[in-house]
C-alpha positions as CSV (number, residue, x, y, z in Angstrom):
1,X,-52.0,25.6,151.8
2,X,-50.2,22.1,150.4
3,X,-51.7,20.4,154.1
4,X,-55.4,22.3,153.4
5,X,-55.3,20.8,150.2
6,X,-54.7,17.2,151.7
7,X,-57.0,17.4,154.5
8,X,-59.5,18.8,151.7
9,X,-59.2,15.9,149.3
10,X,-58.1,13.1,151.6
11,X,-54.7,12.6,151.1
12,X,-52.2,11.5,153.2
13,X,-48.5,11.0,153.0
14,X,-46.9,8.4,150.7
15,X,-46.1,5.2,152.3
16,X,-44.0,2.5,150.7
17,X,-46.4,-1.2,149.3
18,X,-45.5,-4.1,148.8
19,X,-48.5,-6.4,146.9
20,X,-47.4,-9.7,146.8
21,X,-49.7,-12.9,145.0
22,X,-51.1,-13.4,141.3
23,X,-51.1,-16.3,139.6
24,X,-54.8,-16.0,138.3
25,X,-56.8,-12.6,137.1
26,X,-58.7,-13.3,140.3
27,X,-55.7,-12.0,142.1
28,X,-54.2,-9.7,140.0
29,X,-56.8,-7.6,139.2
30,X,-58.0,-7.0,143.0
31,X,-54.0,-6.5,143.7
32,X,-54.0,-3.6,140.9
33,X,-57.3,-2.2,142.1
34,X,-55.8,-1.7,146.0
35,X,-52.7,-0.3,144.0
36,X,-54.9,2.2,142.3
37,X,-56.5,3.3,145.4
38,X,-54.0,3.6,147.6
39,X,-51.8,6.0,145.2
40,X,-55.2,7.9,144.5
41,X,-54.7,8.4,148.6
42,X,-52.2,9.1,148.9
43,X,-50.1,9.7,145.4
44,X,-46.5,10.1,147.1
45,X,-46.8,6.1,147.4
46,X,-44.0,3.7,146.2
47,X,-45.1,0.1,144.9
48,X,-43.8,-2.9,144.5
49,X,-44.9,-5.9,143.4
50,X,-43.8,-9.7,144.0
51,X,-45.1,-12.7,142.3
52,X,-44.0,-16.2,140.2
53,X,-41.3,-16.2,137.3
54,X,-43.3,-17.3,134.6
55,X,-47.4,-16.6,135.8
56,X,-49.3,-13.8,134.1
57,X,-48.7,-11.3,136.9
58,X,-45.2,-10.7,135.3
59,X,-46.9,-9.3,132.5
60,X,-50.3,-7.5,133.8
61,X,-48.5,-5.7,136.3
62,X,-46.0,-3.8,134.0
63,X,-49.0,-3.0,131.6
64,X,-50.7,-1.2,134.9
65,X,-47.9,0.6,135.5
66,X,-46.1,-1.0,138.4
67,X,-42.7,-2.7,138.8
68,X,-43.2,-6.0,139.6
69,X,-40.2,-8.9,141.2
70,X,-40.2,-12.5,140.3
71,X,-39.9,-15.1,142.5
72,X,-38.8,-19.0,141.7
73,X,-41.1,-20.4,143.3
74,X,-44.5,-23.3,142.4
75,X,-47.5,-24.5,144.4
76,X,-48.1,-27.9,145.1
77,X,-48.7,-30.2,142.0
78,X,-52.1,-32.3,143.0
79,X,-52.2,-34.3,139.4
80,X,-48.5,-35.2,139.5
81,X,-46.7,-35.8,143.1
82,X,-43.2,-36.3,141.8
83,X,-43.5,-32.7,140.0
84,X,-43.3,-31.9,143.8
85,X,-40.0,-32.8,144.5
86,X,-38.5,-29.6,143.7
87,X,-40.7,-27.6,146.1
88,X,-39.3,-27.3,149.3
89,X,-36.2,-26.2,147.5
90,X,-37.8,-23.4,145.6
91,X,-39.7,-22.7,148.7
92,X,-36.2,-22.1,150.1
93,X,-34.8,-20.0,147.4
94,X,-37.7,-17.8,147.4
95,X,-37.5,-17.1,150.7
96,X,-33.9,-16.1,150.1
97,X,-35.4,-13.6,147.2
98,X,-37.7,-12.4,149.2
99,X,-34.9,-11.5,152.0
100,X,-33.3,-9.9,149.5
101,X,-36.1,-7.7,148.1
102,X,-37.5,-6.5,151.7
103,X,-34.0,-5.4,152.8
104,X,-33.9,-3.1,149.8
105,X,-37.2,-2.1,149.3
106,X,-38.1,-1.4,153.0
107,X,-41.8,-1.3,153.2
108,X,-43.8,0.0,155.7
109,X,-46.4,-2.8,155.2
110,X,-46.8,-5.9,152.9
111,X,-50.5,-6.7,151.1
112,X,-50.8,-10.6,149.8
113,X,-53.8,-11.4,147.4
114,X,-53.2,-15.1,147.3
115,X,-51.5,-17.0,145.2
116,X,-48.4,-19.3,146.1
117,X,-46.1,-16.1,146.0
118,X,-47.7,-14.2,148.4
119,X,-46.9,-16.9,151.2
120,X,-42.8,-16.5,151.7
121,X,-43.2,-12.4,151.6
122,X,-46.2,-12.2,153.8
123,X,-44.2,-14.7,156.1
124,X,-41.0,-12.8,156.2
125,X,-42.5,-9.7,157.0
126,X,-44.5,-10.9,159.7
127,X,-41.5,-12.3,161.3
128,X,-39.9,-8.9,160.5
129,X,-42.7,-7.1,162.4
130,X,-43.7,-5.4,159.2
131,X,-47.6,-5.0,158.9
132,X,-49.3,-7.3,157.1
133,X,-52.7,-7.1,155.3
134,X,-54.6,-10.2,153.5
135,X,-57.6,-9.8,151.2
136,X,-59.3,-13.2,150.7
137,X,-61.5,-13.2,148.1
138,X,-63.5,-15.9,148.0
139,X,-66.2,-17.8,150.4
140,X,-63.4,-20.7,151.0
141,X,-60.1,-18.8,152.2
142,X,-56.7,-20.2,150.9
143,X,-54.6,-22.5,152.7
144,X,-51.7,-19.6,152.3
145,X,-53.5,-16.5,153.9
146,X,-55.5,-19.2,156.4
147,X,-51.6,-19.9,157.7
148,X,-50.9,-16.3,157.4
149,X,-54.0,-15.2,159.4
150,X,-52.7,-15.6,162.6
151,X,-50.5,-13.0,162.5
152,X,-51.8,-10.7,160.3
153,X,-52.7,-7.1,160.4
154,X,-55.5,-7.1,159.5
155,X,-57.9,-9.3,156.9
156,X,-60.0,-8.0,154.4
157,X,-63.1,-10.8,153.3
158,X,-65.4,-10.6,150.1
159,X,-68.3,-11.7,152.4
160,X,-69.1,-12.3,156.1
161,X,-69.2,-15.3,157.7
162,X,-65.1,-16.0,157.4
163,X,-64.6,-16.3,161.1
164,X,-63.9,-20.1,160.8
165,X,-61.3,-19.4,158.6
166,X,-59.8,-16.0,160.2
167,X,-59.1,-14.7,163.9
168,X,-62.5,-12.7,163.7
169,X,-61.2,-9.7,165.2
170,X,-58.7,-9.1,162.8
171,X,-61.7,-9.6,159.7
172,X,-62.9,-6.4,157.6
173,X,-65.8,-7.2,155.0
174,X,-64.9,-4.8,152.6
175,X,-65.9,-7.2,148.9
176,X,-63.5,-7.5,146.0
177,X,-61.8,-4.9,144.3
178,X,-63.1,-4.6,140.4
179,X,-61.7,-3.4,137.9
180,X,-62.6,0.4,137.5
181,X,-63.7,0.2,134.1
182,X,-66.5,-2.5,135.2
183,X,-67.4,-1.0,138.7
184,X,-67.5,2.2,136.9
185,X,-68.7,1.5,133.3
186,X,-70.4,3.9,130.9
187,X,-70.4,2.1,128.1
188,X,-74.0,2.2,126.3
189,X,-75.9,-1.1,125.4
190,X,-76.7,0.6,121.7
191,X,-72.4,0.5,121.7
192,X,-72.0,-2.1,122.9
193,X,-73.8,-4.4,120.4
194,X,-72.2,-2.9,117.4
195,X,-68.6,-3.3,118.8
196,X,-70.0,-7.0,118.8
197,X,-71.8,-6.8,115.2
198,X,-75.0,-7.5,117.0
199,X,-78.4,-6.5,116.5
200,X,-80.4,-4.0,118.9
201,X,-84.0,-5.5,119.8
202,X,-82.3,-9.3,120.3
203,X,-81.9,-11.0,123.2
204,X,-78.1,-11.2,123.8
205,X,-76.3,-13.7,126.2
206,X,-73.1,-13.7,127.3
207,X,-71.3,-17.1,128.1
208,X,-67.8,-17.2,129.8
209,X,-66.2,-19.5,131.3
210,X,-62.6,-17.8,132.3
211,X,-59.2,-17.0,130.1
212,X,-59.1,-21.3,129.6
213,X,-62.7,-21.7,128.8
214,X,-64.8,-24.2,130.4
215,X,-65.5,-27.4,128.9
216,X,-68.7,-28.0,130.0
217,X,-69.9,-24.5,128.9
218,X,-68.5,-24.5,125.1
219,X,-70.2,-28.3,125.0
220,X,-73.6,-27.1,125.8
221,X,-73.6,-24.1,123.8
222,X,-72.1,-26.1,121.0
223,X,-74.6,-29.0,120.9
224,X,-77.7,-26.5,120.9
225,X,-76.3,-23.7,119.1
226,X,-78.9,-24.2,115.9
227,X,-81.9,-24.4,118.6
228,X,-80.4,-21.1,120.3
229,X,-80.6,-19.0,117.3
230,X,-84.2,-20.8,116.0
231,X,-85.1,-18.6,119.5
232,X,-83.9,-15.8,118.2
233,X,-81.2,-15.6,120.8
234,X,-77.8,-13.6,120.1
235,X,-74.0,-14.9,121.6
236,X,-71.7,-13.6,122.8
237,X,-69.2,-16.5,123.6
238,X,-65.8,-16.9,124.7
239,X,-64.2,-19.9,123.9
240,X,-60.9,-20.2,125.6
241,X,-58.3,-21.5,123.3
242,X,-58.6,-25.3,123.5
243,X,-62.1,-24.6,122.4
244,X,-62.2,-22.0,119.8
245,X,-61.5,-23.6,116.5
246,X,-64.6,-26.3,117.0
247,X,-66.8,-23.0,118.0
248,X,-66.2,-21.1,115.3
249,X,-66.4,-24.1,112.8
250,X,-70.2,-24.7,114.5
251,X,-70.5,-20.8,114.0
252,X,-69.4,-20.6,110.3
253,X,-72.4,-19.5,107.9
254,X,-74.6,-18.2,111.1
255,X,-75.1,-14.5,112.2
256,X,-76.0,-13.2,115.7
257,X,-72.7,-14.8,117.0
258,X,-69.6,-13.4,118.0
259,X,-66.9,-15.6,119.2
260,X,-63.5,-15.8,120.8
261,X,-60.8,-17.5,122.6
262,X,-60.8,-14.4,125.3
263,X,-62.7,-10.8,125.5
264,X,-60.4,-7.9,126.4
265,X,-63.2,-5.7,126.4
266,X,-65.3,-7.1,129.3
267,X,-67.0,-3.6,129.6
268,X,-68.6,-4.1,126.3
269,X,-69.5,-7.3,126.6
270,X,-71.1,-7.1,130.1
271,X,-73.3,-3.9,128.7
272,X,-74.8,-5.8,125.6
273,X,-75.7,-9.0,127.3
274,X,-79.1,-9.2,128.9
275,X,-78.0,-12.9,130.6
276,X,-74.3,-14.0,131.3
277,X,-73.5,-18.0,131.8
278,X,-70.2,-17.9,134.0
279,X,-68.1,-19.7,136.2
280,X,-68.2,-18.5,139.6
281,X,-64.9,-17.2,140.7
282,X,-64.6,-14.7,143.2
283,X,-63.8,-11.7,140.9
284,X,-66.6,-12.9,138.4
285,X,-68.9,-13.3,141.0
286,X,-68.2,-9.9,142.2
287,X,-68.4,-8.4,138.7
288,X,-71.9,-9.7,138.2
289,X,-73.0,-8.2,141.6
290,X,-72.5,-5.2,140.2
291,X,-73.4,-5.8,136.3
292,X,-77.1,-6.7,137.9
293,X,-78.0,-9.0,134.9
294,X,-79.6,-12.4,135.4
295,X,-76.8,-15.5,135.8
296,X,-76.5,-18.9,135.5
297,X,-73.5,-20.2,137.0
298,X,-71.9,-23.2,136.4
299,X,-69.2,-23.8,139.3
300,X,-65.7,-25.5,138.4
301,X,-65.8,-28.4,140.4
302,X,-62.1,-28.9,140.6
303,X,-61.3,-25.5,142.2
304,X,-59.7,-26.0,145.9
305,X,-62.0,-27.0,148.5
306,X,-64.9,-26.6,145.8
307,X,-64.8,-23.3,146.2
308,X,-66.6,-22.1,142.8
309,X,-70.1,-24.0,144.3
310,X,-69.5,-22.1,147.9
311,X,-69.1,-19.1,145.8
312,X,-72.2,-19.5,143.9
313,X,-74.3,-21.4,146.5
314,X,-73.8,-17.3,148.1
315,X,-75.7,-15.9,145.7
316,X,-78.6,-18.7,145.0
317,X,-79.8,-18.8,148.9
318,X,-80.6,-15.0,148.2
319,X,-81.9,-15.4,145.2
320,X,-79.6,-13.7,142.6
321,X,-78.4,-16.4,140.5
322,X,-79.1,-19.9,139.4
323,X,-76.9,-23.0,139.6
324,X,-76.0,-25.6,137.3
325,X,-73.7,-28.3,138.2
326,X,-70.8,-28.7,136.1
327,X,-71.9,-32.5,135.3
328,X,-75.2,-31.5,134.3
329,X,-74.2,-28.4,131.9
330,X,-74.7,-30.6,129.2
331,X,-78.4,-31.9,129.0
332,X,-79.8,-28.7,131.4
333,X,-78.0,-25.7,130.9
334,X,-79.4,-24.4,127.5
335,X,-82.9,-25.5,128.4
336,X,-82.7,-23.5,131.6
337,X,-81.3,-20.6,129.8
338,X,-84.2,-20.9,127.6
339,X,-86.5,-21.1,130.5
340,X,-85.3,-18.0,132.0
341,X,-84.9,-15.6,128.8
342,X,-89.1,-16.5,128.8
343,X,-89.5,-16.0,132.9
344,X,-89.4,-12.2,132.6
345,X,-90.4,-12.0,136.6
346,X,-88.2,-14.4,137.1
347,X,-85.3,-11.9,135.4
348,X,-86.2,-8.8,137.3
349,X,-85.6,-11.1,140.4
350,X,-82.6,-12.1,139.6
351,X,-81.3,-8.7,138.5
352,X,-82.5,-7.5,141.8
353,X,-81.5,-9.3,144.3
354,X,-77.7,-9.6,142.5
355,X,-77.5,-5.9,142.7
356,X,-78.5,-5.7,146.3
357,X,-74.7,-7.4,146.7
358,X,-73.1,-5.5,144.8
359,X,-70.1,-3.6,146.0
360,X,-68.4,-0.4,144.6
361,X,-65.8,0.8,146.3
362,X,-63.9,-2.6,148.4
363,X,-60.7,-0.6,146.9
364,X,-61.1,2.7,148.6
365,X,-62.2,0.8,151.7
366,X,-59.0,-1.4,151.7
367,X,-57.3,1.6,151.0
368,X,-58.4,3.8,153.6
369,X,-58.1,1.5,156.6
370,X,-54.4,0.4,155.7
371,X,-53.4,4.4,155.8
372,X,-55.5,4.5,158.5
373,X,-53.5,2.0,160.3
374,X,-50.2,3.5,159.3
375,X,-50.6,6.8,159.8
C-alpha cells in the first residue's frame, strides 16, 4: 500500500542534498525553492547546505528550515586588489572544509546556485564522482558554474540560448525557482493596499531597487516626488538603507506614500502595484514574469559582465518591459513612468507579453529530473 501511495502521488525515495552557493537573495531563494521541491518529492530527503561565514545565507537558510555549513572563504575583490591577497589561502582552507563536510555528510549529489561557495564543493565532488547539478540563473552564466560546466551533471538555465556558456547537451531550460508565496500568491489588490495605507481607485507604483537600494532609482523618484503625487500617483518605495532617511524626510507631510529601507512582504507589495520600477536581477526578472504588471527596468551597470542589461535587454526585444539606463534614470525615468501610467495600450502590452515568460513551476522541474537521474 506505502509503494501505491508513492507511485500515486509521485514520490520517490529520499536521497541525501547538498545545495551549495548564496551570497545574494538571487541565490538563496532559488537554492530554498529546489530544497522545497525536492523534499515535497520525495520527503525522506536529507539537506544540507554550504555557503560563506558571514553572507546572508547563514541566516535565511536556518529560518527555512535547513541546516546550513559555513565556509571561510571570499570572491575576488575588483575595487581593492590587495584585499586579494588572502584568497588563494582561503580558497585552500575551504577546500579542506569542504573535504571535511562531504566525507561526513555523504551525498548522493551536490546542487551549486552560484555564489563563490558553491565553487570548492561543486569541484570536490566532481572530482569525487559525485553528481553534480548547476542552476545558472541569469542570461550571463558565472565564471564559477562556466568552470564547473564541463563536468557537470547536468545544467539547469533561466533562458535558452546558454550554449556559449555550457556544453549544450548537458543544458535544461527549466527558469528560476520563485519563491512559493509569489509564484503562488493569493493575496487581493483591495488587501494589499490597506497593508500599505493606500487608497483603492489610485494608480499605485512600486519602485525597488534590491535589499541596498539603487541610487539612481531613490534620486529620480526623490527629485520628482511633488510632480508624482500632483498626478495623482501612489508609492510604494523601498529605499535601501543608505537611502531611507533622505526619502522619508522628502515624504514627511505627504500621503499616498509608503516607504522603507526593505519590504518583507513582497506578495503584498507586488499585488497593490499596477507598475513596478526594478533592477533587473535574475530572480526579479523572474518574479515580474510572473506578477504580469508593466516594468521599467533600470539595469545595475556594475553587475559582472553587465549582466542586469542582458537580463533586461531579454525581455524588451519581446516586448514586456522598458529600459532605462542607469545613467539616464535621472532626467528620464519619471517622465517615462508618467508616459506609460497614460499609454493604457501600451500597459496591456506590456502585461502581456511579460506573462507569456512567465514560469511556475522551474522548482518541480529541477526537482524531478535530479530524482530522475538518481533513481
Amino acid at each position: 500500500m506505502q509503494e501505491m501511495n508513492q507511485m500515486l502521488t509521485g514520490k520517490v525515495k529520499g536521497r541525501r542534498f547538498i545545495i551549495a552557493g548564496g551570497g545574494t537573495g538571487g541565490h538563496i531563494f532559488p537554492a530554498i525553492a529546489i530544497a522545497n521541491a525536492l523534499k515535497k518529492n520525495a520527503p525522506q530527503s536529507v539537506f544540507l547546505f554550504v555557503g560563506a561565514t558571514g553572507k546572508m545565507e547563514m541566516e535565511k537558510v536556518p529560518q527555512a528550515g535547513y541546516e546550513i555549513k559555513g565556509l571561510t572563504i571570499a570572491g575576488f575583490n575588483r575595487s581593492s586588489l590587495i584585499k586579494n591577497i588572502s584568497l588563494p589561502f582561503k580558497l585552500l582552507k575551504s577546500f579542506f572544509q569542504v573535504s571535511s563536510i562531504l566525507k561526513s555528510f555523504r551525498p548522493d549529489a551536490v546542487i551549486g546556485v552560484g555564489g563563490y561557495s558553491s565553487f570548492p564543493v561543486l569541484r570536490y565532488a566532481q572530482s569525487k564522482g559525485i553528481p553534480t547539478f548547476i542552476h545558472e540563473a541569469n542570461s550571463f552564466a558565472g565564471k564559477s558554474n562556466m568552470l564547473l560546466g564541463k563536468n557537470a551533471t547536468r545544467i539547469f538555465t533561466a533562458i535558452d540560448g546558454m550554449e556559449k556558456f555550457f556544453p549544450p547537451e548537458k543544458i535544461s531550460i527549466s527558469g528560476n525557482p520563485v519563491r512559493n508565496a509569489i509564484a503562488h500568491s493569493q493575496v487581493q489588490k483591495e488587501d494589499a493596499l490597506r497593508y500599505f495605507g493606500l487608497q483603492k481607485g489610485k494608480k499605485t507604483v512600486l519602485t525597488v531597487g534590491g535589499s541596498l537600494g539603487a541610487k539612481s532609482i531613490n534620486e529620480a523618484i526623490g527629485k520628482q516626488l511633488d510632480l508624482l503625487l500632483q498626478k495623482g500617483i501612489q508609492l510604494i518605495w523601498q529605499t535601501g538603507t543608505s537611502y531611507k532617511s533622505e526619502a522619508e524626510r522628502l515624504c514627511k507631510g505627504h500621503d499616498g506614500i509608503y516607504v522603507n529601507d526593505f519590504i518583507t512582504e513582497m506578495p503584498n507589495a507586488y499585488a497593490a502595484a499596477d507598475f513596478v520600477i526594478s533592477r533587473s536581477g535574475a530572480m526579479a526578472v523572474s518574479e515580474l514574469c510572473i506578477v504580469g504588471k508593466p516594468v521599467i527596468f533600470v539595469p545595475y551597470p556594475y553587475a559582472a559582465e553587465d549582466h542586469q542589461t542582458v537580463n533586461a535587454q531579454k525581455l524588451v526585444n519581446n516586448h514586456a518591459a522598458m529600459l532605462i539606463e542607469d545613467k539616464e534614470a535621472l532626467n528620464k525615468l519619471v517622465p517615462a513612468l508618467l508616459a506609460l501610467t497614460q499609454n493604457s495600450s501600451l500597459q496591456e502590452s506590456l502585461s502581456y507579453h511579460i506573462s507569456q515568460m512567465a514560469i511556475y513551476d522551474a522548482d518541480q522541474r529541477i526537482a524531478e529530473e535530479i530524482l530522475a537521474y538518481l533513481n
